[in-house]
C-alpha positions, 0 to 999 in steps of 0.5 A: 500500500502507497504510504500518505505521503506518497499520494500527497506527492502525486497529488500535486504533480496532478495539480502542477499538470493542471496549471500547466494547461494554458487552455480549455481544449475541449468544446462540445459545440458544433462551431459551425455556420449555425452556432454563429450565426445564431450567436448574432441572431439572438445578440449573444456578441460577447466579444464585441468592445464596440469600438476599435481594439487600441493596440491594433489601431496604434499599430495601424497609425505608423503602417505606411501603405494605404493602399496595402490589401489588409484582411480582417477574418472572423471581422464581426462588426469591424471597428478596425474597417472603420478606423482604416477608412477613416484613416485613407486605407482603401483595400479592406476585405473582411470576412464573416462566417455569419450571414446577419454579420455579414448582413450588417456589415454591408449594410455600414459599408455598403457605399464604400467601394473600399471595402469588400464585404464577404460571407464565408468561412476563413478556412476556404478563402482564396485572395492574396493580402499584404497584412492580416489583422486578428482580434478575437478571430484565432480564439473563437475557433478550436484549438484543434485547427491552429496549425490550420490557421496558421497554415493558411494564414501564411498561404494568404499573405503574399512575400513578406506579408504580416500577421498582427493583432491580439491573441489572449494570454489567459486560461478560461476555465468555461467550455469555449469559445473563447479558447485561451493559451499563452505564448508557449503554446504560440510559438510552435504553432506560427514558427513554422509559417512565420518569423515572429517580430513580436509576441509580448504582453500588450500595453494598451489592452482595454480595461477589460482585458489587461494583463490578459493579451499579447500583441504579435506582430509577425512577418511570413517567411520565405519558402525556401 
């Protein structure tokens, strides 16, 4: 028989393998078109801040190229689109999964021929950007198609194209979406696809999100 002190021990190696999960992983929803769309139906947008995310409009402030071919995946109401207009960006595409989304978005951006406004899912999107923008789009899809994420968001930029945004850097202990992680699990995934400039703790999060982002910044890498 294990004597007490024993089972203390492996008690806490449980524990300590716990506390290194960076992220629920596990998700019983089918993430598809549906749930989305019934997300926007019924007006359960939790993620929406209502305005542009700050450490992405900061970012865009000093990017020098107007007429750059940004994508927006996962865009929802695109404050950032609105942000870029307002500041003489001119090749806007953004991309929702959810019909109302979508819906809405044209409905805002409807007059404006620098906005392209599409209804589809990120995995099967053909087109070719100088940067893709990520708030709140790579957390709301399971942590089982990261690597797919990555893949075709490095498939999607043309030469030297970049990744920037925000992804959490906190565990959520409900079932996602929101899936949560941390840098340690990042960097394995975007290495491959990308070099990474940034991936630190953001300084201008919201109130509501501090101490709890990091803001990457990444630069696709050339096929050798």
């Amino acid at each position: 028989m294990a004597e007490p002190g024993n089972k203390s021990i492996k008690r806490k190696m449980d524990n300590s393998k716990k506390e290194l999960q960076c992220c629920v992983t596990h998700c019983d929803l089918p993430l598809d078109q549906t749930y989305w769309n019934k997300s926007w139906e019924q007006g359960e947008t939790g993620w929406d801040i209502g305005f542009a995310s700050p450490a992405i409009t900061e970012y865009m402030a000093q990017y020098p190229y107007k007429d750059a071919a940004i994508l927006i995946p996962g865009c929802g109401n695109a404050y950032e689109a609105e942000y870029l207009l307002k500041n003489g960006f001119t090749n806007i595409t953004l991309i929702d999964i959810a019909p109302k989304a979508v819906e809405l978005l044209k409905e805002k951006f409807g007059s404006s021929g620098k906005v392209q406004v599409i209804c589809e899912d990120f995995f099967v999107h053909e087109g070719k950007y100088d940067l893709i923008l990520e708030q709140t789009f790579f957390c709301a899809i399971p942590v089982s198609r990261r690597k797919e994420y990555t893949e075709k968001a490095a498939d999607l930029l043309n030469e030297n194209g970049k990744l920037a945004g925000l992804l959490f850097d906190r565990t959520f202990e409900q079932q996602g979406p929101p899936f949560g992680g941390c840098p340690c699990e990042y960097k394995p995934i975007f290495e491959p696809h990308f070099q990474i400039k940034t991936m630190d703790p953001c300084y201008n999060s919201i109130p509501a999100r501090k101490n709890t982002e990091v803001f990457i910044h990444l630069i696709k890498k050339q096929k050798s």
